[in-house]
C-alpha positions as CSV (number, residue, x, y, z in Angstrom):
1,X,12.1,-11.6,-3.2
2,X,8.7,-10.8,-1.5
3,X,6.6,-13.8,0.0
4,X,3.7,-14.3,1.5
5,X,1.5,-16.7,2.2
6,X,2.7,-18.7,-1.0
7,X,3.1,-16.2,-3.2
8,X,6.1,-15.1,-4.6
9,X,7.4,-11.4,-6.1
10,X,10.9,-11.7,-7.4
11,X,12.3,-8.3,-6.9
12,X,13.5,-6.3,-10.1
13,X,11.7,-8.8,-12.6
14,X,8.6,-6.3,-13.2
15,X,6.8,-3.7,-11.0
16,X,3.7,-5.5,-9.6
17,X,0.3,-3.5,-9.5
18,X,-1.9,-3.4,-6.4
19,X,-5.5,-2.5,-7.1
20,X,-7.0,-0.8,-4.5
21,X,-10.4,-2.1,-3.2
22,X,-11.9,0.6,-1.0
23,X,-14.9,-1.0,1.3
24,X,-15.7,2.2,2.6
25,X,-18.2,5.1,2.5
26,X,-15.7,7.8,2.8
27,X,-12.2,7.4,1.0
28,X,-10.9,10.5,-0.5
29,X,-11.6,9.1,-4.6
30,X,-13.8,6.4,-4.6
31,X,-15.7,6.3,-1.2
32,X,-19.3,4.1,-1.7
33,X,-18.9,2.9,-4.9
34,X,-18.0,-0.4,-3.5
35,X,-19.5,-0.2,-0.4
36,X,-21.5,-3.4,-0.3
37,X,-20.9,-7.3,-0.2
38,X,-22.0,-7.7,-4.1
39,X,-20.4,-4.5,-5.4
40,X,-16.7,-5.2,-3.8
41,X,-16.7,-8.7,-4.8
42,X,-17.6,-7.2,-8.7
43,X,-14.7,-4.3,-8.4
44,X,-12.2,-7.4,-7.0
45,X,-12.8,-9.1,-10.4
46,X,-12.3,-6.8,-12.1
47,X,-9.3,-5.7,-10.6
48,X,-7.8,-9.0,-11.2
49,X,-9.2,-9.0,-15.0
50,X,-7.1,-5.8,-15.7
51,X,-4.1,-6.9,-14.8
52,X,-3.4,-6.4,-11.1
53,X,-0.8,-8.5,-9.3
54,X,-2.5,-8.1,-5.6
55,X,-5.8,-6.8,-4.4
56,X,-5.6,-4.3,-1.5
57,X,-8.7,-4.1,0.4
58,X,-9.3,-0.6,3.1
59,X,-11.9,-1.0,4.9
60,X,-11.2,2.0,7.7
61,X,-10.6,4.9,5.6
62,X,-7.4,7.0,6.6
63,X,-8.3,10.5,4.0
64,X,-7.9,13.8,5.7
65,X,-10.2,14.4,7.8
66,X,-11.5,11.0,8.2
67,X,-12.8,9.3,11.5
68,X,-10.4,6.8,12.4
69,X,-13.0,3.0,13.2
70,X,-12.8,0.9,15.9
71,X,-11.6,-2.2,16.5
72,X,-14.9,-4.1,16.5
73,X,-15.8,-1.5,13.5
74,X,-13.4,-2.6,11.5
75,X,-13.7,-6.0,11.9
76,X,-17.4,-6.2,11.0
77,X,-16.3,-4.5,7.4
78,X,-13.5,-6.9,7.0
79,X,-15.8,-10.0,7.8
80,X,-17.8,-8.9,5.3
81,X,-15.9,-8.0,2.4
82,X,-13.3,-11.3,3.2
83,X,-16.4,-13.5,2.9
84,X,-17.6,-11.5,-0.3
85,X,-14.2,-12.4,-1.6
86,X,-14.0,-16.0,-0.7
87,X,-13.1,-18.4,-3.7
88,X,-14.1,-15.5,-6.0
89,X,-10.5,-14.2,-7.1
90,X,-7.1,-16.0,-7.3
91,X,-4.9,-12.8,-6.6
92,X,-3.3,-12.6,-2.9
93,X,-5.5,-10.5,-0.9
94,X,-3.8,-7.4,1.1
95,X,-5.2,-5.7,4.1
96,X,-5.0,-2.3,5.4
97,X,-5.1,-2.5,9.2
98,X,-3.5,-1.7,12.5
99,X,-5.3,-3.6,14.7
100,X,-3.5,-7.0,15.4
101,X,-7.0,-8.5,16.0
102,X,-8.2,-7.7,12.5
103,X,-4.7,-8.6,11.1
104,X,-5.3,-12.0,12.5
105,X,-8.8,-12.7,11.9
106,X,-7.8,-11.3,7.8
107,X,-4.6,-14.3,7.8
108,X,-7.1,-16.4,8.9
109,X,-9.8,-15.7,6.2
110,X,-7.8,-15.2,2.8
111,X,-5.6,-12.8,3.4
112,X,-1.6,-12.8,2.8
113,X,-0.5,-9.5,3.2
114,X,-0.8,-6.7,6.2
115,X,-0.5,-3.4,5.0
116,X,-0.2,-1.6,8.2
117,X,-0.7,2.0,7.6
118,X,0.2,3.1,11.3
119,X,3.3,4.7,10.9
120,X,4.9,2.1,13.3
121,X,6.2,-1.3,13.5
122,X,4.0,-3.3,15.2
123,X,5.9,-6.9,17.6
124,X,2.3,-8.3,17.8
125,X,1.6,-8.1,13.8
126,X,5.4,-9.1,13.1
127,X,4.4,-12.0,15.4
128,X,1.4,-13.5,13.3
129,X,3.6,-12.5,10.0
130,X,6.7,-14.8,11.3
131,X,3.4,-17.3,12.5
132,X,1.5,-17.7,8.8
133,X,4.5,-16.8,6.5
134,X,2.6,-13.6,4.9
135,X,3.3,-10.4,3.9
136,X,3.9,-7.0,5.9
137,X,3.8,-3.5,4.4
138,X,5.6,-0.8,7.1
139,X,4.5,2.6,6.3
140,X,6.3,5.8,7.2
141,X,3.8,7.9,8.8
142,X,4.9,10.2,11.6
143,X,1.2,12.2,11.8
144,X,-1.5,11.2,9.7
145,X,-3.0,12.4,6.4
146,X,-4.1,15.9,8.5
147,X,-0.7,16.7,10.2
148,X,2.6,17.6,8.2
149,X,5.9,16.7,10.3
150,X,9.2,19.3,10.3
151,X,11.9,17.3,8.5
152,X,14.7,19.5,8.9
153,X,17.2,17.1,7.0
154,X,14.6,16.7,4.3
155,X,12.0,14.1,4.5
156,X,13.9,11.2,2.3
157,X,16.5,11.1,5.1
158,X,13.6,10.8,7.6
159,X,12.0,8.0,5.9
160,X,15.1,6.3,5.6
161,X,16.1,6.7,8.9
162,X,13.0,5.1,9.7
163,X,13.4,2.0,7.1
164,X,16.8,1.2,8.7
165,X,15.4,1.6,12.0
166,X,12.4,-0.8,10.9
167,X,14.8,-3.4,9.3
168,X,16.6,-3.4,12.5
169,X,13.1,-4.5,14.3
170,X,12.0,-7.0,12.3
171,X,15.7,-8.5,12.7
172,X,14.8,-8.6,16.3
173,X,11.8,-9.7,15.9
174,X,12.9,-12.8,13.8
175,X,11.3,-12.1,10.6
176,X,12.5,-13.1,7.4
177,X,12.9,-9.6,5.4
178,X,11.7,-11.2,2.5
179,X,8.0,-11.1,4.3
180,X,8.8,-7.5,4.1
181,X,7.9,-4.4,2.0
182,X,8.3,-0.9,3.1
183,X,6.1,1.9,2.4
184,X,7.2,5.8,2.2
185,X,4.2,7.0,3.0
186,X,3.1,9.1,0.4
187,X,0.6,11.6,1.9
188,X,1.0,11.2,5.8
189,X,2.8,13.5,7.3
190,X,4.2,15.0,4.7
191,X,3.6,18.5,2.6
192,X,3.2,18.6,-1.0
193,X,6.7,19.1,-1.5
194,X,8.0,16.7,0.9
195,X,6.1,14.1,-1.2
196,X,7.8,15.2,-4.0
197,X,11.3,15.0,-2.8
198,X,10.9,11.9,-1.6
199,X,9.2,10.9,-5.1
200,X,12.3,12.0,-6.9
201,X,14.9,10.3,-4.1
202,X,13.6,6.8,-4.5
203,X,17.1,5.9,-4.7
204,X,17.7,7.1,-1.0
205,X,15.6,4.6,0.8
206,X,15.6,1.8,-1.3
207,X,17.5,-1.1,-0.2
208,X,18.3,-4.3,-2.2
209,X,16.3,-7.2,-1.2
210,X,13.8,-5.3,0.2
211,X,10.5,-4.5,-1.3
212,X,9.5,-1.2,-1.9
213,X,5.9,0.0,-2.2
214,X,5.0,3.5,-3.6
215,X,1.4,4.7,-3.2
216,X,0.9,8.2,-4.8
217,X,-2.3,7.3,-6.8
218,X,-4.7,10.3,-7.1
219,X,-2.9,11.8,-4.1
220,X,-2.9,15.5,-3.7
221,X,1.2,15.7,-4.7
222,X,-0.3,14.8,-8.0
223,X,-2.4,17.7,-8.1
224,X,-1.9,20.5,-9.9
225,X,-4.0,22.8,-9.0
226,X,-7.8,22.9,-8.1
227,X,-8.5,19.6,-9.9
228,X,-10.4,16.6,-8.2
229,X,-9.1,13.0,-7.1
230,X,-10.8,11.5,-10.3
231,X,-8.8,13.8,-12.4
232,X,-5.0,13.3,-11.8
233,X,-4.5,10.1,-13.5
234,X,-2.5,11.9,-16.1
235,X,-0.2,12.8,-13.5
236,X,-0.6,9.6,-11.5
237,X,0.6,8.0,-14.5
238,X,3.8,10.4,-14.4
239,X,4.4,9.8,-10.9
240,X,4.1,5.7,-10.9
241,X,6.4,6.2,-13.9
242,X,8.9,8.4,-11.9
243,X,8.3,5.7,-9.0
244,X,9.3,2.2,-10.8
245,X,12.5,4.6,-12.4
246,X,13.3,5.6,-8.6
247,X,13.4,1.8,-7.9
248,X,9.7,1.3,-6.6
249,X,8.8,-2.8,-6.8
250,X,4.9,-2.2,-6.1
251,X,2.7,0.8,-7.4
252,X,-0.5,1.1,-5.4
253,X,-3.5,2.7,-7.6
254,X,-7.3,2.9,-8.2
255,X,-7.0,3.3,-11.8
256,X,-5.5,-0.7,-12.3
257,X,-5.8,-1.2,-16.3
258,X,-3.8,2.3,-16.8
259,X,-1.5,1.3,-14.3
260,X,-0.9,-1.6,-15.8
261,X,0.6,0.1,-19.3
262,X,2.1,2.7,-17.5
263,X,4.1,-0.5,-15.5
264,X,4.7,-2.5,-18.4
265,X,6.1,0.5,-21.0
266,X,8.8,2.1,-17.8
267,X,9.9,-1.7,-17.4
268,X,10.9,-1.8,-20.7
269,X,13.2,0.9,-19.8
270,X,14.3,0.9,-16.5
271,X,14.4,-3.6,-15.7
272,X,16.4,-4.1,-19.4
């Protein structure tokens, strides 16, 4: 089971979708669109009309290349798009952060999920999770979406090395592992390749009882060749498949509606 805040996932029921809600003027596939009170609070409905199980708002984009905000940065985005949001959708809210004062001031306004993308586990944001009962997403991400690490027992034994040494954190750290989810890291640190070997050891670093998140949506380990963000949904739709096979319990993605099918048709397979 994941929980947070009052909402429940039973594990290996379905795959739950998480539409991604960029409030930003620079992520890598849909940077701007969204980039204003009215225009996130639109995209969140519609998420939530097509389907999606959680809304996961960004509002400090982490694409190659990107400039990383500050703390106060950050926070003014969040208060916006959080008070856009207010009563408007009924899905739990996630957000992206690594700041523990935007992790609190997002529990406090609607949020019930921390999706912290730092590539660490953070006491301070365990702390609030343990405080309000929420949701916390733990991302393997040794350098960013700009550096690639050296792996030389293959990157699925390094991100399970890292979930084990993350599980034995939050045991310290009192949390309840069903408050948490953990995230490969598709994209950070990691080569084209290295993605794709993790892709296709899902099995490795998935434990029972504990969530498992896979992001690969538009990514560039879906590329396949010169093509743009907005044209791998083809093979997005491959990979989220490949991901829910491998065990995945959450698929991140922009494109929720196809994500949706592509869930519902590999559950029919894989969760009989």
């Amino acid at each position: 089971m994941f929980s947070a805040g009052g909402f429940s996932f039973p594990l290996g029921k379905k795959t739950y979708v998480m539409g991604i809600l960029n409030y930003t003027p620079d992520s890598f596939s849909d940077g701007g669109r969204f980039f204003t009170p009215e225009a996130a609070a639109e995209r969140a409905l519609e998420i939530e009309k097509q389907g999606a199980d959680i809304i996961d708002i960004g509002a400090n984009s982490t694409r190659p290349g990107s400039v990383i905000l500050s703390e106060s940065e950050e926070l003014e985005r969040l208060r916006d798009v959080l008070g856009a949001l207010r009563c408007k959708v009924s899905l739990p809210v996630s957000v992206d952060t690594f700041y523990p004062s935007c992790a609190s001031f997002a529990l406090e306004n609607g949020a019930v999920i921390i999706n912290d993308v730092s590539g660490t586990f953070n006491p301070v944001i365990a702390s609030l999770v343990r405080e309000k009962k929420c949701g916390y997403i733990v991302m393997h991400n040794p350098c960013g979406a700009d550096g690639v690490a050296q792996y030389p027992d293959g990157a699925s034994v390094a991100v399970r090395q890292f979930f084990l040494d993350c599980l034995e954190k939050a045991a310290q750290a009192g949390l309840d592992f069903s408050h948490l989810c953990l995230d490969p890291g598709f994209g950070f640190g990691k080569s084209r390749e290295d993605d794709r070997e993790v892709l296709g050891n899902l099995g490795l670093i998935k434990f029972k009882g504990i969530a498992l998140l896979a992001g690969v949506s538009r990514k560039r380990m879906t590329s396949l060749g010169d093509d743009k963000p907005l044209e791998r949904e083809t093979a997005t739709a491959a990979a989220n498949a490949l991901a829910i096979a491998g065990g995945a319990d959450i698929i991140r993605v922009h494109d929720v509606a196809n994500a949706v099918k592509t869930a519902a048709f590999t559950d029919r397979i894989t969760r009989r």
